[in-house]
RODREN-270086 format. One record per residue (C-alpha): residue number from 1; residue in three letters; x, y, z. Coordinates in nm, 2 decimals, padded with zeros to 4 digits. Example, Ala and Ser with C-alpha at 12.3 -4.5 7.8 and 13.67 -1.06 7.14 Angstrom:
<nodes>
NODE,k,r,xx,yy,zz
NODE,1,Ala,01.23,-00.45,00.78 $
NODE,2,Ser,01.37,-00.11,00.71 $
</nodes>
This chain:
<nodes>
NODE,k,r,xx,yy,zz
NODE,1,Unk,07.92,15.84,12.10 $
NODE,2,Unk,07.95,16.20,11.95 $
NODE,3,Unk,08.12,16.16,11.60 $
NODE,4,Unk,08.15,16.49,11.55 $
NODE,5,Unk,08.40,16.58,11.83 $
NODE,6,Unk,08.73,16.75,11.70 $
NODE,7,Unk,09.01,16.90,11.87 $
NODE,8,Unk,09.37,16.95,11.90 $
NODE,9,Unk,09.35,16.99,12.26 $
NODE,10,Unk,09.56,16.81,12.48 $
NODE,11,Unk,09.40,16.56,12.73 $
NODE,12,Unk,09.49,16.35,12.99 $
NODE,13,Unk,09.40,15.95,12.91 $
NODE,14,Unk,09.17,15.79,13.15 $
NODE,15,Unk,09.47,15.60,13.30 $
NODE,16,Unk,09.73,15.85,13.25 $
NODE,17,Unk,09.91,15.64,12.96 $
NODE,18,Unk,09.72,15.47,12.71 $
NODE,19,Unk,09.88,15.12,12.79 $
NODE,20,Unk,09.75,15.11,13.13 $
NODE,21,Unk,09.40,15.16,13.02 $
NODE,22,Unk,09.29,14.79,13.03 $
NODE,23,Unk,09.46,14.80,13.45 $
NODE,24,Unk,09.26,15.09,13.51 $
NODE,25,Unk,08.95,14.98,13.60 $
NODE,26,Unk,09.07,14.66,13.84 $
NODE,27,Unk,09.34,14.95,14.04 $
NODE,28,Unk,09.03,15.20,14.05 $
NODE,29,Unk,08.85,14.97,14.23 $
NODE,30,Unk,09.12,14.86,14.42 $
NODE,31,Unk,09.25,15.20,14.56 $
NODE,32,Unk,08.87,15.24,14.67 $
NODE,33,Unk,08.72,15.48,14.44 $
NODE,34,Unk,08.43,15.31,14.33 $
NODE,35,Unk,08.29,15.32,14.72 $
NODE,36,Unk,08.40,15.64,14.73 $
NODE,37,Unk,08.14,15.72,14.43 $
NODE,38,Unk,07.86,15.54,14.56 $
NODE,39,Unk,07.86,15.78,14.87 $
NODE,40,Unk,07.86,16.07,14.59 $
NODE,41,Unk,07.55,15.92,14.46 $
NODE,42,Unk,07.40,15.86,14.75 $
NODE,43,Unk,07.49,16.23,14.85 $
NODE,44,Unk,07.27,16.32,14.53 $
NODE,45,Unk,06.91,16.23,14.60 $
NODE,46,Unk,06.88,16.11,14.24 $
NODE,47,Unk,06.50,16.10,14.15 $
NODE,48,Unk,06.28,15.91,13.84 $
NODE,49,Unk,06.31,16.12,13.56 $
NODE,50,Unk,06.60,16.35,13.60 $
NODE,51,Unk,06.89,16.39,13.35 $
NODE,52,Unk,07.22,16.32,13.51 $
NODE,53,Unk,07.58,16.45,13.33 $
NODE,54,Unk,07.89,16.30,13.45 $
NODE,55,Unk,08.23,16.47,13.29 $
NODE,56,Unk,08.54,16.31,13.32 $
NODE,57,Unk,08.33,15.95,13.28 $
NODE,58,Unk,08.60,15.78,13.18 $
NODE,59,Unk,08.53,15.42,13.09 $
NODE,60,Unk,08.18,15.43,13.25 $
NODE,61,Unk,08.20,15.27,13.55 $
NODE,62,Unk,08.04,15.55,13.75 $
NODE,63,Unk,07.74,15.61,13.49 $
NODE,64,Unk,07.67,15.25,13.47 $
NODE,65,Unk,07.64,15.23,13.86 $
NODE,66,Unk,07.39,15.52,13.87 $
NODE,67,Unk,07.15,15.38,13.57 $
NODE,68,Unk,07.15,15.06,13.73 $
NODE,69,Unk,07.01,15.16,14.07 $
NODE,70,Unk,06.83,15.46,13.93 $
NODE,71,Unk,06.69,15.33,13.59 $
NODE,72,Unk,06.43,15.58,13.52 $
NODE,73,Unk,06.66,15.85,13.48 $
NODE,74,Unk,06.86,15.97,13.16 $
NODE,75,Unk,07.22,15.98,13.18 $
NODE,76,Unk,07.53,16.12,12.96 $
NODE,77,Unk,07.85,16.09,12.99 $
NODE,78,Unk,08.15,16.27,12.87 $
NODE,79,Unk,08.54,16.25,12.80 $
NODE,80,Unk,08.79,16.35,12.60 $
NODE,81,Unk,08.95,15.97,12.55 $
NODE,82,Unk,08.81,15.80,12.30 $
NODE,83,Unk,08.97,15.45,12.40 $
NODE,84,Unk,08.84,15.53,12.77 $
NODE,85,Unk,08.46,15.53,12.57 $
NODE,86,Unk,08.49,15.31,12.37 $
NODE,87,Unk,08.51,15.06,12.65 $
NODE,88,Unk,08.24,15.25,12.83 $
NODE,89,Unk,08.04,15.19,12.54 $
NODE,90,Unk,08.11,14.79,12.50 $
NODE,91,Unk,08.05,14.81,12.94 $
NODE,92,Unk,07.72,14.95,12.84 $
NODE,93,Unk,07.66,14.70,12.57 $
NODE,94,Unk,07.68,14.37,12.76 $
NODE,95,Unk,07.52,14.50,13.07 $
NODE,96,Unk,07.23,14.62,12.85 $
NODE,97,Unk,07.21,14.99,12.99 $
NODE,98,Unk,07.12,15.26,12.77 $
NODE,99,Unk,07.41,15.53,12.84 $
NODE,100,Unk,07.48,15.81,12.57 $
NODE,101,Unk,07.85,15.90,12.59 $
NODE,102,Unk,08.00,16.16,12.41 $
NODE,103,Unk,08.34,16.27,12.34 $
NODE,104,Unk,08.45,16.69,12.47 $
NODE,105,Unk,08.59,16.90,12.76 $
NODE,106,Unk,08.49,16.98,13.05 $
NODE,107,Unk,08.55,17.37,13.00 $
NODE,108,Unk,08.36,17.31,12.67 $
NODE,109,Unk,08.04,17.14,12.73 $
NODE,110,Unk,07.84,17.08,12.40 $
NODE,111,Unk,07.50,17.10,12.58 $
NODE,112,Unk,07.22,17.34,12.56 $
NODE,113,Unk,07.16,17.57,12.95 $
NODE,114,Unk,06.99,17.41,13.20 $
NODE,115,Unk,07.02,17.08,13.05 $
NODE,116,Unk,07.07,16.88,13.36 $
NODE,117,Unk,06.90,16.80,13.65 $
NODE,118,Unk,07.27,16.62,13.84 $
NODE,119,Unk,07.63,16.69,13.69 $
NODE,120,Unk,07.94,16.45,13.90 $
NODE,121,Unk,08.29,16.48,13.87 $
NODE,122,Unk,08.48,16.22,14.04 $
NODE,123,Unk,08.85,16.22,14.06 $
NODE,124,Unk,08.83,16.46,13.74 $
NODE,125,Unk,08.88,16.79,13.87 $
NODE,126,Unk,09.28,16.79,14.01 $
NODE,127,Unk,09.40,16.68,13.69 $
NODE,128,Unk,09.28,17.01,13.52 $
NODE,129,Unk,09.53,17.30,13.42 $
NODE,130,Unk,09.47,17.63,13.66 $
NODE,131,Unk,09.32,17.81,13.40 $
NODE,132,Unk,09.03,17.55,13.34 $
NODE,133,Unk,08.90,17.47,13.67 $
NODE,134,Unk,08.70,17.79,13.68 $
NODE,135,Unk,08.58,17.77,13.32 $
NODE,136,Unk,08.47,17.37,13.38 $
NODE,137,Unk,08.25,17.52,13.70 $
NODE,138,Unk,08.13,17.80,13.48 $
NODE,139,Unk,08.01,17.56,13.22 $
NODE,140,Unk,07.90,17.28,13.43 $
NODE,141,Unk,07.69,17.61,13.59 $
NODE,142,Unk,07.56,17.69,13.29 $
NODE,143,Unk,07.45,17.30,13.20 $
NODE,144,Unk,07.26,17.26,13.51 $
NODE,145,Unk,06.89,17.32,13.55 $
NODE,146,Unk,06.74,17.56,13.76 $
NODE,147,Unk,06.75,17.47,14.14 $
NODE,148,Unk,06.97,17.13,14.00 $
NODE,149,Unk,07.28,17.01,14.20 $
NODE,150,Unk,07.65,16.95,14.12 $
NODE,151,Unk,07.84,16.68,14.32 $
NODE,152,Unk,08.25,16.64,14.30 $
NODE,153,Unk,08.46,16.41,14.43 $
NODE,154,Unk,08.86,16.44,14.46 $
NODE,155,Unk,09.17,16.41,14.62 $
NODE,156,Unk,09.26,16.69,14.86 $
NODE,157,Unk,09.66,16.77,14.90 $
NODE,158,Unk,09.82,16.59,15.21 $
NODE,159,Unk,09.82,16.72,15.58 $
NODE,160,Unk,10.19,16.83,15.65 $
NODE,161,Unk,10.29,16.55,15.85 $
NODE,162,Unk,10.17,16.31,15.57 $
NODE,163,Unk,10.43,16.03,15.49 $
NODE,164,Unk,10.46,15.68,15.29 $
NODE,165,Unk,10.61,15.68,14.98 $
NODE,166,Unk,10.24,15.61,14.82 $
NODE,167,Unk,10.10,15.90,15.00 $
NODE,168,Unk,10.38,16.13,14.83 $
NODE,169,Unk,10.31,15.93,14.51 $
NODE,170,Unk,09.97,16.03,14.50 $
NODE,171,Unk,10.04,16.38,14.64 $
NODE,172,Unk,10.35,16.48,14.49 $
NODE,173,Unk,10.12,16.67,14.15 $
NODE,174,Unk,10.12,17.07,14.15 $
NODE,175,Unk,09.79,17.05,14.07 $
NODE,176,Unk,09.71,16.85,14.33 $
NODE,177,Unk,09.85,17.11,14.58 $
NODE,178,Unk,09.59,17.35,14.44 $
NODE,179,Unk,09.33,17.11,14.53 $
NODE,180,Unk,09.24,17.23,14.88 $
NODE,181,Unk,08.90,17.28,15.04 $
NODE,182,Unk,08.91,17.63,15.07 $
NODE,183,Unk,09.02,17.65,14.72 $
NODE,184,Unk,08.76,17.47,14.50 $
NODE,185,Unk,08.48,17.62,14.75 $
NODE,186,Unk,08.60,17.92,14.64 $
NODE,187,Unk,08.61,17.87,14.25 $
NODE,188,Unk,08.28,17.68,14.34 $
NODE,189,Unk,08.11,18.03,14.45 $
NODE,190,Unk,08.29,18.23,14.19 $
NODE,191,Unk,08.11,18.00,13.91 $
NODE,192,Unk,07.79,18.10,14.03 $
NODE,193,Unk,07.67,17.79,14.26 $
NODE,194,Unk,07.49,17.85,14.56 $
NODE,195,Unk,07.46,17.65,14.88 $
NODE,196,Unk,07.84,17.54,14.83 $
NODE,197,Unk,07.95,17.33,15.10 $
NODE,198,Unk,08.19,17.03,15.15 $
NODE,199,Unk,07.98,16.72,15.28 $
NODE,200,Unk,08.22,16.52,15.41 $
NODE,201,Unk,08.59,16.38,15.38 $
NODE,202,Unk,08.73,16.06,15.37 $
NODE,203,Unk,09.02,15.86,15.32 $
NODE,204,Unk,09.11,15.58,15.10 $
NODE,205,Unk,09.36,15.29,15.06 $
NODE,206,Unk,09.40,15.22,15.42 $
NODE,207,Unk,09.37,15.60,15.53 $
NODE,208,Unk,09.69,15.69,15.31 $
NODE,209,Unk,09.48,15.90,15.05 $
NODE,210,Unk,09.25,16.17,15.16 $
NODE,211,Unk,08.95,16.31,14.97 $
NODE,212,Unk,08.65,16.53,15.01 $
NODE,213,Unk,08.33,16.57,14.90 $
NODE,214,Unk,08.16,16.90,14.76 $
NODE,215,Unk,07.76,16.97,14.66 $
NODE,216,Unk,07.66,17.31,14.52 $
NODE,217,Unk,07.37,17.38,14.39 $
NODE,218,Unk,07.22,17.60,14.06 $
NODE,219,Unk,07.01,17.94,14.14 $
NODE,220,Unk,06.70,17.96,14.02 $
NODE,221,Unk,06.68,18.22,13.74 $
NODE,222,Unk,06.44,18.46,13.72 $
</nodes>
């Protein structure tokens, strides 16, 4: 893990309070999600040899999965949480799967341009202020090697005739309202991406939650 992270901005925990943290992984998989990331993956066309950023990893799950069916690749993940990494880490440790995780922001990666071959963001992206979402896309644009891919994963605001009290649960954040399609396609193209396109949607916990799934990919500089 990065030791030299430090910063007085705010985050959001990996479970939303820091108590919940040891729930968060059983409810994750619960509510679907970790399906929901293998079709990302599988989305991706991960090859041998390719270096692989996830941002928002939380406690891991997600880069475990990939270095485990893809083991000759190089993967990093990143998050502001420290407790969130630190059980990444010890996840990492007892399955014995080399995973470098280091501790930033999003709108702040501390990588070198076109460092990666495949940056994922799964369930990351609606929990960001308005005025980072762009920045995030900017950077993870700038991270991402030349003719490299981006793949995100989130929650998309409810239709209008959505009910259940879950549903409105889920759906009730401001930011998530700002979460539409057309919206993070757009912020998507503004960043720089090419090729931007929403590869499918689904739904999860019993069809109450719906998501979508976004690829765009890096230009190739001259």
């Amino acid at each position: 893990m990065n030791k030299m992270f430090s910063s007085s901005k705010a985050y959001l925990p990996a479970a939303g309070r820091d108590w919940l943290l040891p729930l968060y992984d059983p409810l994750v998989k619960l509510l679907g999600a970790d399906i929901a990331r293998r079709a990302l993956l599988d989305q991706a066309t991960v090859q041998a040899g390719h270096r692989i950023l996830d941002i928002g990893c939380g406690t891991g799950t997600f880069a475990t999965l990939i270095k485990e069916l893809h083991p000759d690749v190089d993967i990093v993940g990143l998050d502001p949480d420290p407790r969130a990494l630190a059980r990444a880490q010890r996840k990492s440790g007892r399955s014995a799967i080399p995973i470098r995780f280091d501790q930033g922001f999003a709108d702040e990666l501390p990588y070198p341009e076109a460092s990666f071959d495949r940056v994922f963001s799964t369930f990351m992206f609606h929990h960001l202020p308005a005025d980072k979402r762009e920045k995030t896309l900017c950077e993870v644009r700038r991270v991402l090697a030349p003719g490299g891919s981006f793949h995100l994963l989130d929650f998309t605001p409810p239709e209008a005739n959505s009910r259940g009290l879950l549903a409105r649960y889920f759906h009730s954040s401001e930011r998530l309202k700002d979460n539409s399609v057309e919206r993070i396609l757009s912020l998507m193209n503004q960043a720089g991406f090419v090729s931007c396109e929403k590869v499918r949607e689904g739904t999860m916990v019993f069809g109450i939650l719906r998501i979508a799934y976004y690829q765009g990919r890096g230009a190739y500089r001259s």
